[in-house]
MARKOLDREN-570192 format. One record per residue: residue number from 0; x negated, y, z negated of N, C-alpha, C, O in turn. Coordinates in Angstrom, 1 decimal. Layout:
REC  nr    n.u    n.v    n.w   ca.u   ca.v   ca.w    c.u    c.v    c.w    o.u    o.v    o.w
REC NUM      X      Y      Z      X      Y      Z      X      Y      Z      X      Y      Z
...
//
This chain:
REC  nr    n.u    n.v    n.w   ca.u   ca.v   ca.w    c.u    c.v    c.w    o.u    o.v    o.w
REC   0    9.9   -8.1  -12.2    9.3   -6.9  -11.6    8.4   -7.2  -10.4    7.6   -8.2  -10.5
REC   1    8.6   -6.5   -9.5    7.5   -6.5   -8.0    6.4   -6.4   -8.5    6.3   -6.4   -9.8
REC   2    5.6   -6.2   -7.9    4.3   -5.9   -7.7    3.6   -5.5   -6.6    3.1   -6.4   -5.9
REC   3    3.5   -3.7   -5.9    2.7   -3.8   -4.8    1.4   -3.0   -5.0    1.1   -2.1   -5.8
REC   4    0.4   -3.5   -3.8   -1.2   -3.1   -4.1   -1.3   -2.6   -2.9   -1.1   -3.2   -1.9
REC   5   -1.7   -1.7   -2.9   -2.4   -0.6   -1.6   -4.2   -1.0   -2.1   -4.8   -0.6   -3.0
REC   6   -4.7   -2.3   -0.6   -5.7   -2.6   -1.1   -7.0   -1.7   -0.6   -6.5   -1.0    0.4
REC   7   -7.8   -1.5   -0.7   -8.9   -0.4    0.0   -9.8    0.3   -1.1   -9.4    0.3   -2.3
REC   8  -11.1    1.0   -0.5  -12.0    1.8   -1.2  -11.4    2.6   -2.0  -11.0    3.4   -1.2
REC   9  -10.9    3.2   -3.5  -10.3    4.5   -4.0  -11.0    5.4   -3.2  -12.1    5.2   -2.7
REC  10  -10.5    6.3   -3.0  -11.0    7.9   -2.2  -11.1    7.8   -1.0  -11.3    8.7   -0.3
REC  11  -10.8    6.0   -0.2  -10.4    6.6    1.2   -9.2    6.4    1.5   -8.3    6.2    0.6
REC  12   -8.9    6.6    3.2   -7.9    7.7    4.1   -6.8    6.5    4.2   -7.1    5.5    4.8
REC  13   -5.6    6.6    3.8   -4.3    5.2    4.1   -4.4    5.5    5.1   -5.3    5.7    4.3
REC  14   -4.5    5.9    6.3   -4.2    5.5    7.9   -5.8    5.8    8.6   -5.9    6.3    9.7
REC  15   -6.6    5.6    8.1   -7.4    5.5    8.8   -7.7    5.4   10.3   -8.7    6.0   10.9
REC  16   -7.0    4.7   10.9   -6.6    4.6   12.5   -5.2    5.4   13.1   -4.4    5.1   14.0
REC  17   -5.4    6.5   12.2   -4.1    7.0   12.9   -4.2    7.8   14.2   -5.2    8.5   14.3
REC  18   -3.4    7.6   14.9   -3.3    8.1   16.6   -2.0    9.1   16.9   -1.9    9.4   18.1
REC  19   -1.3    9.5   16.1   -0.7    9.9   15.8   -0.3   11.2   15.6    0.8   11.6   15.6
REC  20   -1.6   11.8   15.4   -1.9   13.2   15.4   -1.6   14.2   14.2   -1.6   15.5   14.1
REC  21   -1.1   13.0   13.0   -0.3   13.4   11.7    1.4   13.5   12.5    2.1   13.4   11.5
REC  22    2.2   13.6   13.6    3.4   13.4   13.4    3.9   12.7   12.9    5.0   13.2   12.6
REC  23    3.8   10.9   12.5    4.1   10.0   11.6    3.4   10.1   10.1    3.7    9.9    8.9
REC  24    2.9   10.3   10.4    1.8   10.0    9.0    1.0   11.0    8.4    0.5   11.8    9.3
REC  25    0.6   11.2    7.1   -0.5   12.6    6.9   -1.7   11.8    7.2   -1.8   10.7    6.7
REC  26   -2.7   12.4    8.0   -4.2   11.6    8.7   -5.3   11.8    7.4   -6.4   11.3    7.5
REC  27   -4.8   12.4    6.4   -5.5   13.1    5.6   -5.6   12.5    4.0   -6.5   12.7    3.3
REC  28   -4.1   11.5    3.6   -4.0   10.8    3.0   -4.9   10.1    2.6   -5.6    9.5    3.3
REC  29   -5.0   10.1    1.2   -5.7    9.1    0.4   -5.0    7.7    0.2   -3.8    7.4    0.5
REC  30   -5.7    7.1   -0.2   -4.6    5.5   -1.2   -3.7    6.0   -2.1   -2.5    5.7   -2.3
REC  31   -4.5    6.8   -2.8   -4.1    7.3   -4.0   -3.1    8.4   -3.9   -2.2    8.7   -4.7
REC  32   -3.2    8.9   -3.0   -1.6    9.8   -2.6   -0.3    8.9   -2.2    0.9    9.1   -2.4
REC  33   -1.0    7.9   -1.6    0.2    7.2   -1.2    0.8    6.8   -2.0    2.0    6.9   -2.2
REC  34   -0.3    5.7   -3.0    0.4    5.1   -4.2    1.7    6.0   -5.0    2.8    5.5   -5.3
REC  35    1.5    7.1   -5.1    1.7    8.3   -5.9    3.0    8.5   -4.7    4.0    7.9   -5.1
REC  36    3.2    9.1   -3.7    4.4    9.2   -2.6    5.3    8.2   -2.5    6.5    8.3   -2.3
REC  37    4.6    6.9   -2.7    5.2    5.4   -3.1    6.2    5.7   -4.3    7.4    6.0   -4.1
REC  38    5.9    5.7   -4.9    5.9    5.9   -6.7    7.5    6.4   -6.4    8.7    5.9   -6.5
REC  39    7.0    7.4   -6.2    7.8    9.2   -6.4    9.1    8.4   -5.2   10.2    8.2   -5.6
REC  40    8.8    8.0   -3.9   10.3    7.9   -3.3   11.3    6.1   -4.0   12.5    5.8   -4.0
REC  41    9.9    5.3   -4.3   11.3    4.2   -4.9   11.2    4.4   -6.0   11.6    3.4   -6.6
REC  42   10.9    5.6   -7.0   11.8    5.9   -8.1   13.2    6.7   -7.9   14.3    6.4   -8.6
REC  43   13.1    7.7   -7.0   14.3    8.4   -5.8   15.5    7.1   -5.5   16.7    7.3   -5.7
REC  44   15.1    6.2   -5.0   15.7    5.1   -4.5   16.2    4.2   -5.6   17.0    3.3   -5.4
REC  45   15.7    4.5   -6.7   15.9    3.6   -7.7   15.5    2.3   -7.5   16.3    1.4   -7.4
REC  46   14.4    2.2   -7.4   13.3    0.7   -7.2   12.5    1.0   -9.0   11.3    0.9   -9.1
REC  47   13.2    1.3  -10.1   12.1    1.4  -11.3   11.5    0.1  -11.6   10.3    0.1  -12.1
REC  48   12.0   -1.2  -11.5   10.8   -2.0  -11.5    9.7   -2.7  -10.7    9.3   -3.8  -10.8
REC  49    9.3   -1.7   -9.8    8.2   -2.1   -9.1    6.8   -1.0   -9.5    6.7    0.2   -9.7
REC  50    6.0   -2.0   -9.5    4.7   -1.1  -10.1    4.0   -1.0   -8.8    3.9   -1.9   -8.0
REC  51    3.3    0.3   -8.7    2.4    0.7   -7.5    1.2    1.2   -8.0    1.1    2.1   -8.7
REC  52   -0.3   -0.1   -7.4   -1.4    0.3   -7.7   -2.6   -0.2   -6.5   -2.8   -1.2   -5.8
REC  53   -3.3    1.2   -6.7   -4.4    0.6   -5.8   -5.8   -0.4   -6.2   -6.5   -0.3   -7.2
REC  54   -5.9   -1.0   -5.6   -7.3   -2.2   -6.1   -8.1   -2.4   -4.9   -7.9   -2.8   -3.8
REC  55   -9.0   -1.8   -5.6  -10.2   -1.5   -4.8  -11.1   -3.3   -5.6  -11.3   -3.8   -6.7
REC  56  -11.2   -3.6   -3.9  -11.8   -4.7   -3.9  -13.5   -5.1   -4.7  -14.0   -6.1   -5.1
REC  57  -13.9   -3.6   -4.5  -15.5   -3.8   -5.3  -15.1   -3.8   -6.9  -15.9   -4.3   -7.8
REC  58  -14.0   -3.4   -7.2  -13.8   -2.9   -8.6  -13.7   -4.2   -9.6  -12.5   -4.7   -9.6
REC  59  -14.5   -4.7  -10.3  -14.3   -5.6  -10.9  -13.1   -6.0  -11.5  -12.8   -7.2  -11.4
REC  60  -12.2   -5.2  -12.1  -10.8   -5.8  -12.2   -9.8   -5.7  -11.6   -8.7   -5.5  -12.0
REC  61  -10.4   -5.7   -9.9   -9.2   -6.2   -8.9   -8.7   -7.2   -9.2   -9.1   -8.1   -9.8
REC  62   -7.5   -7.1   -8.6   -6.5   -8.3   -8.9   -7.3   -9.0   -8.0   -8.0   -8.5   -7.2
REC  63   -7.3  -10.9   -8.2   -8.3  -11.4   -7.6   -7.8  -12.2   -6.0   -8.6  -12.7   -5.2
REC  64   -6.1  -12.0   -5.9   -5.3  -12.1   -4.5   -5.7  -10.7   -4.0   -6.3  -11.1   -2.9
REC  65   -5.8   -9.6   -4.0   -5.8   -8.3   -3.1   -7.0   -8.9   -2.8   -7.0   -9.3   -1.6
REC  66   -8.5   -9.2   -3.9  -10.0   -9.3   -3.2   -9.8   -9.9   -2.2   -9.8   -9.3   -1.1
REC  67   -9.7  -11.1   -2.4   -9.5  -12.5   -1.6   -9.1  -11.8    0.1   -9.9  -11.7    1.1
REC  68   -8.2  -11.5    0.1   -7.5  -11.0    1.3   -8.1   -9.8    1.9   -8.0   -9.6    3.1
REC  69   -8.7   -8.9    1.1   -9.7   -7.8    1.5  -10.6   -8.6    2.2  -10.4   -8.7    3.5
REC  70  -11.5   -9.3    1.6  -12.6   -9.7    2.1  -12.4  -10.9    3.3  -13.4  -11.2    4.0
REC  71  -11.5  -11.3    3.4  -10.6  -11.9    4.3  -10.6  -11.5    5.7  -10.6  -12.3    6.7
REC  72  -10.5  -10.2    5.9   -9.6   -9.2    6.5  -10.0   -8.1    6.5   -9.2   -7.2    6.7
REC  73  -11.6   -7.5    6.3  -12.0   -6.4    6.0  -11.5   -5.3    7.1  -11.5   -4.1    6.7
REC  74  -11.0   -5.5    8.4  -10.9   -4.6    9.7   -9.5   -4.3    9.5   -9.1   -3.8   10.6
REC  75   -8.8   -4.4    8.8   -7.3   -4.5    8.7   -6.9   -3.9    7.4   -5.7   -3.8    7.1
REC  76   -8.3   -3.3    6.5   -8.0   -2.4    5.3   -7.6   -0.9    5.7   -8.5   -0.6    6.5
REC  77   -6.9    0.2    5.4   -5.8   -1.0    3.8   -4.8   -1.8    4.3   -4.0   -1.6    5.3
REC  78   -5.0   -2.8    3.3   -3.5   -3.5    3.2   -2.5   -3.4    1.6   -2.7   -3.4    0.4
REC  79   -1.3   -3.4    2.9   -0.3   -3.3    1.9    0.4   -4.5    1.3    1.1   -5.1    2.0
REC  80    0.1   -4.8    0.2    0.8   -6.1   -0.3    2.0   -6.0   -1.8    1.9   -5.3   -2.8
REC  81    2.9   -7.0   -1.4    3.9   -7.1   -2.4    4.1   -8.7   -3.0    4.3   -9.7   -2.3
REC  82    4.1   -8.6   -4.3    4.0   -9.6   -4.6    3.0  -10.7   -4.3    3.2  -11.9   -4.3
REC  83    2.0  -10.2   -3.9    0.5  -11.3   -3.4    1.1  -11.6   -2.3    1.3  -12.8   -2.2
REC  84    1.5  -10.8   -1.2    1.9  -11.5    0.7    1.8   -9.7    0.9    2.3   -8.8    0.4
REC  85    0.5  -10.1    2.4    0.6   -8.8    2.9    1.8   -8.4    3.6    2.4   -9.0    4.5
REC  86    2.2   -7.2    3.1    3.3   -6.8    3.8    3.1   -5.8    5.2    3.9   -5.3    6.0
REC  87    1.7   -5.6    5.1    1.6   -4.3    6.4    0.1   -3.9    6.2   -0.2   -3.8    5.0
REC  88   -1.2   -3.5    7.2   -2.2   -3.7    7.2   -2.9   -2.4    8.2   -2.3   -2.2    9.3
REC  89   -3.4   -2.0    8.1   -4.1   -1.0    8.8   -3.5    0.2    8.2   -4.2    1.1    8.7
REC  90   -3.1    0.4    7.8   -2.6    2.1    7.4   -0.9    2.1    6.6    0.0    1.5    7.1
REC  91   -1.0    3.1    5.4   -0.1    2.8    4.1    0.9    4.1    5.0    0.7    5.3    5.4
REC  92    2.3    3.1    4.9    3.3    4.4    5.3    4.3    3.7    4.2    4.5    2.5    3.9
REC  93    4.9    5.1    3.7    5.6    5.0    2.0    7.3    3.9    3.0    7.9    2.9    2.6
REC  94    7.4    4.7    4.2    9.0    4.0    4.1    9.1    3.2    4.7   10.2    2.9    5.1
REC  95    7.7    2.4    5.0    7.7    0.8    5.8    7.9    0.3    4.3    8.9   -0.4    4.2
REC  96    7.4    0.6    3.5    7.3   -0.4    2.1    9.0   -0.2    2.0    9.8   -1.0    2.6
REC  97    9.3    0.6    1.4   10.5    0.9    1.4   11.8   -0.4    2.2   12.6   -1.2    1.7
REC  98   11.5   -0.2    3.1   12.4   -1.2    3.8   12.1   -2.8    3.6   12.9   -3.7    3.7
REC  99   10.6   -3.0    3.2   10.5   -4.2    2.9   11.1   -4.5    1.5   11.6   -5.6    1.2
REC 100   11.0   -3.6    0.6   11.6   -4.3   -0.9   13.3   -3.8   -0.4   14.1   -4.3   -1.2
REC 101   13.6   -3.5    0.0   15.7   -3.1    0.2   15.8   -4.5    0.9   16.7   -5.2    0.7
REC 102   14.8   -4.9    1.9   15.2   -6.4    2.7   14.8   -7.8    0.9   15.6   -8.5    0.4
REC 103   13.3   -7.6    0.4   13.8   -8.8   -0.7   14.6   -8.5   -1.4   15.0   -9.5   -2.0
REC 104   15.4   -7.1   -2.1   16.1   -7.3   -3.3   17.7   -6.9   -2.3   18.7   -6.2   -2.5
REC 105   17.5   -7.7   -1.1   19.2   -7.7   -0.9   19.9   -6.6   -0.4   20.8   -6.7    0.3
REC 106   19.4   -5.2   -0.8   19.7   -4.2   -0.5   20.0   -3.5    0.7   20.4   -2.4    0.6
//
């Protein structure tokens, strides 16, 4: 089973730096929506064994790779990671992930 972490504060914004104007991205987005948009399109896609969670670095049972790399990297939150390797950093978009697990499982 995968494993990916949308790392960042719970309750703040996945694209934080968006320039975008919301045409790519909702500017309005939480972690927690994304996780959840995550969720919802690679179960669509048939990705059911990958778990999507956010970990929030202050939260004492962060996973202790997401911290590490948070605190690492604070200007570059959120980061998106799979399998403990960031896969994408400044702002959570559902169908970058997407193409990253169809590229490891072959697909």
């Amino acid at each position: 089973m995968s494993r990916g972490f949308i790392v960042g504060p719970k309750g703040s914004k996945a694209n934080p730096i968006c320039c975008c104007g919301g045409s790519q991205c909702d500017p309005e987005m939480t972690l927690e929506g994304a996780a959840e948009e995550i969720r919802r399109i690679l179960s669509a896609e048939g990705f059911e064994d990958v778990s999507v969670t956010v970990e929030d670095p202050s939260d004492p049972s962060c996973d202790h790779v997401a911290r590490r790399a948070a605190e690492s990297s604070p200007d570059l939150i959120p980061l998106v990671m799979v399998d403990h390797k960031v896969a994408a950093y400044g702002g959570v978009k559902p169908d970058l992930l997407l193409r990253i697990l169809r590229k490891m499982k072959g697909v």
